[in-house]
C-alpha positions as CSV (number, residue, x, y, z in Angstrom):
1,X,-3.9,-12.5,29.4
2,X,-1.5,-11.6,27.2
3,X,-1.4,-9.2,23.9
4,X,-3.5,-10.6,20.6
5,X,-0.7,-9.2,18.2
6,X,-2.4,-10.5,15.5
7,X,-5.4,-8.4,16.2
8,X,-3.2,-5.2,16.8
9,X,-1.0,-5.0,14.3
10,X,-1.7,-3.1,11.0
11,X,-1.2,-5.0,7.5
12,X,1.3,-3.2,5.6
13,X,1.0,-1.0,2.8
14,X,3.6,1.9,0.8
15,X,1.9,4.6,-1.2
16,X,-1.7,2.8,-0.4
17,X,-0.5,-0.8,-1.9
18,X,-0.6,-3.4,0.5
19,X,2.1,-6.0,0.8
20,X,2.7,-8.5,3.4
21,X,6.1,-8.6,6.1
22,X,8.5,-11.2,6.7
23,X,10.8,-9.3,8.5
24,X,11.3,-5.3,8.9
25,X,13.9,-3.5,10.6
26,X,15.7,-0.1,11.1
27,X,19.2,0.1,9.8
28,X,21.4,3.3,10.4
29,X,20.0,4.8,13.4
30,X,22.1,7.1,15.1
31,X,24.3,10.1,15.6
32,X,26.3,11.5,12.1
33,X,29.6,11.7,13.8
34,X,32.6,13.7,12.0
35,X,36.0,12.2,13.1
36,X,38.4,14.9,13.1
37,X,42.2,12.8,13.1
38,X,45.2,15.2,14.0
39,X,48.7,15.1,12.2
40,X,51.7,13.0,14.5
41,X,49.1,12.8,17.7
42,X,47.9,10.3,19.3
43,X,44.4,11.3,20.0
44,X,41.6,12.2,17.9
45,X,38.4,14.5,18.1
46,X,34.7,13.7,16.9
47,X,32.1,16.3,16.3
48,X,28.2,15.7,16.4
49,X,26.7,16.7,13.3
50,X,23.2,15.5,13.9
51,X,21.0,12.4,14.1
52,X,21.3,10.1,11.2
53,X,18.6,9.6,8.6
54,X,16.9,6.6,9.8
55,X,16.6,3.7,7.1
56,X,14.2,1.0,7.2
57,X,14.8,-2.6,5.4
58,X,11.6,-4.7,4.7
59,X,11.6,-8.6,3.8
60,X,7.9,-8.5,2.2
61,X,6.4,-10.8,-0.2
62,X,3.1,-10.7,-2.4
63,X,0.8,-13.9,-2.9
64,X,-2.3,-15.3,-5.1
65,X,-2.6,-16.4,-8.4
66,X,-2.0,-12.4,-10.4
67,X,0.4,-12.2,-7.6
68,X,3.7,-11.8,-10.7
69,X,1.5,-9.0,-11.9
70,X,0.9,-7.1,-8.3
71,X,5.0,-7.5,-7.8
72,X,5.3,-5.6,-11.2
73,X,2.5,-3.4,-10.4
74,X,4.2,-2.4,-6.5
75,X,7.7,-2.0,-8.1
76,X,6.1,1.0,-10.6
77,X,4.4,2.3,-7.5
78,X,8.1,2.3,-5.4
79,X,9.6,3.6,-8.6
80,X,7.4,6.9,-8.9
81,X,8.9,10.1,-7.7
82,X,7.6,11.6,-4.5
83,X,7.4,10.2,-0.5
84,X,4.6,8.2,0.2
85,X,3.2,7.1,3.4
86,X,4.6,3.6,4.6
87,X,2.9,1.4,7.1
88,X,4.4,-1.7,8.4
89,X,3.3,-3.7,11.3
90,X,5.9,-2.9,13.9
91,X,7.5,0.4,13.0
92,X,5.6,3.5,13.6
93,X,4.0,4.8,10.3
94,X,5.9,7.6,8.3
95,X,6.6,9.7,5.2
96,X,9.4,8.0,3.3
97,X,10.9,7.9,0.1
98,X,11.6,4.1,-1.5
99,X,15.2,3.6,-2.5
100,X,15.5,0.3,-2.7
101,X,12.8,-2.3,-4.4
102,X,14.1,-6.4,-5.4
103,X,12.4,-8.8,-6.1
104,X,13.3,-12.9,-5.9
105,X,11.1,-15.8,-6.8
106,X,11.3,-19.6,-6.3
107,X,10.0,-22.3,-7.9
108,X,9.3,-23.8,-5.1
109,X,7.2,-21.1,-4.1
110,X,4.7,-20.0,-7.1
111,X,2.1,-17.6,-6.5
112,X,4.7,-15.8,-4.0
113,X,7.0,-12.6,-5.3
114,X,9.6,-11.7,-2.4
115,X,11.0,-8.3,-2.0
116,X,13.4,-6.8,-0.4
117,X,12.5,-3.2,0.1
118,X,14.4,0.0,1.4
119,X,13.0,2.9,2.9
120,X,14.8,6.0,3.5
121,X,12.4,8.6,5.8
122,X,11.3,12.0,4.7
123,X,13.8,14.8,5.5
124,X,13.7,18.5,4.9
125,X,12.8,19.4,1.3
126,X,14.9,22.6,1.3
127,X,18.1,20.2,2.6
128,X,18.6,21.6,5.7
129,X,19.4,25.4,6.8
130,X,19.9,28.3,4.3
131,X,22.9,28.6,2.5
132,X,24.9,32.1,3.1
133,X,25.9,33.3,-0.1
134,X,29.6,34.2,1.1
135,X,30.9,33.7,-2.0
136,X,28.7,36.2,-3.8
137,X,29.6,38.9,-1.3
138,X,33.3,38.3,-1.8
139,X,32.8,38.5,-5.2
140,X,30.4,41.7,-5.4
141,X,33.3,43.6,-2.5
142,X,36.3,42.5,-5.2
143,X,33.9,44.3,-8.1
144,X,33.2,47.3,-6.2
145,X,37.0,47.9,-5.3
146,X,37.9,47.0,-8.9
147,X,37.6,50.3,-10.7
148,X,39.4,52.3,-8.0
149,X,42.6,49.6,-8.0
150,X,42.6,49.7,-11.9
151,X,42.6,53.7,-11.9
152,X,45.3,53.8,-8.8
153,X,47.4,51.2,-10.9
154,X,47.2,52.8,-14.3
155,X,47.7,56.5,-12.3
156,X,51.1,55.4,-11.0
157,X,52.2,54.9,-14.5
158,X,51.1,57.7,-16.3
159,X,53.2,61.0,-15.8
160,X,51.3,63.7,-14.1
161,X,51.3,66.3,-17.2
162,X,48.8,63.3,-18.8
163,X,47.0,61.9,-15.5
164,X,44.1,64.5,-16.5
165,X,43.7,63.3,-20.2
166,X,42.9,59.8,-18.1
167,X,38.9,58.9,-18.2
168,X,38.6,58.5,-14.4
């Protein structure tokens, strides 16, 4: 006997609002490859930066009689700031942030709201690994070196009968 998918399958829900699922998918899984092309050759390098951000596209659709007043109601909830937890029937449940939320309706279809939803998934808050503050250092080593310069400048300038009337 084979698998009772409807029985196995969770309904769908973001941030705790439930929704129901035409269609979902993953869009832009992957490797984030840098393509490195070299002046008058004829080949080319590519450099693995990391696995892509995985995206998620949802076809979902709302229905019953307040069901113009739930689709209103779920696009305020995809619009508030923060991740929330999204659940859909195939795909594994995740933290993700909404980044896309349409909406279409048909009058041939009252009492249904479709949307077409886009999920981007949680990533690292801080965006990524530390940045090293070269530029600070570069700066602070050209500050400490600038008195000494200025005086060795101005000191090349000034005859030696008035280099001690100099304040450094």
């Amino acid at each position: 006997m084979g698998r009772d998918w409807t029985q196995t399958i969770p309904g769908a829900s973001f941030k705790g609002f439930p929704f129901h699922v035409e269609d979902e998918g993953t869009d832009g899984a992957g490797r984030l490859v840098a393509l490195h092309g070299y002046a008058k050759a004829e080949t080319h390098g590519t450099e693995d930066m990391g696995r892509k951000a995985r995206t998620f596209r949802v076809a979902a659709y709302i229905v019953g009689d307040d069901a113009d007043v739930r689709a209103q109601a779920f696009i305020e909830r995809c619009s508030t700031p923060g991740p929330g937890l999204l659940v859909l029937p195939i795909t594994p449940s995740q933290m993700v942030r909404c980044v896309g939320c349409a909406t279409n309706n048909r009058k041939t279809e009252m009492g249904k709201v479709a949307l077409d939803l886009k999920f981007l998934e949680l990533g690292s808050e801080a965006g990524g690994p530390p940045a090293i503050p070269l530029g600070d250092r570069i700066a602070q080593g050209l500050l400490d070196d600038l008195a000494d310069t200025v005086a060795d400048a101005i000191s090349a300038f000034v005859p030696d009968e008035l280099a001690g009337l100099l304040p450094f």
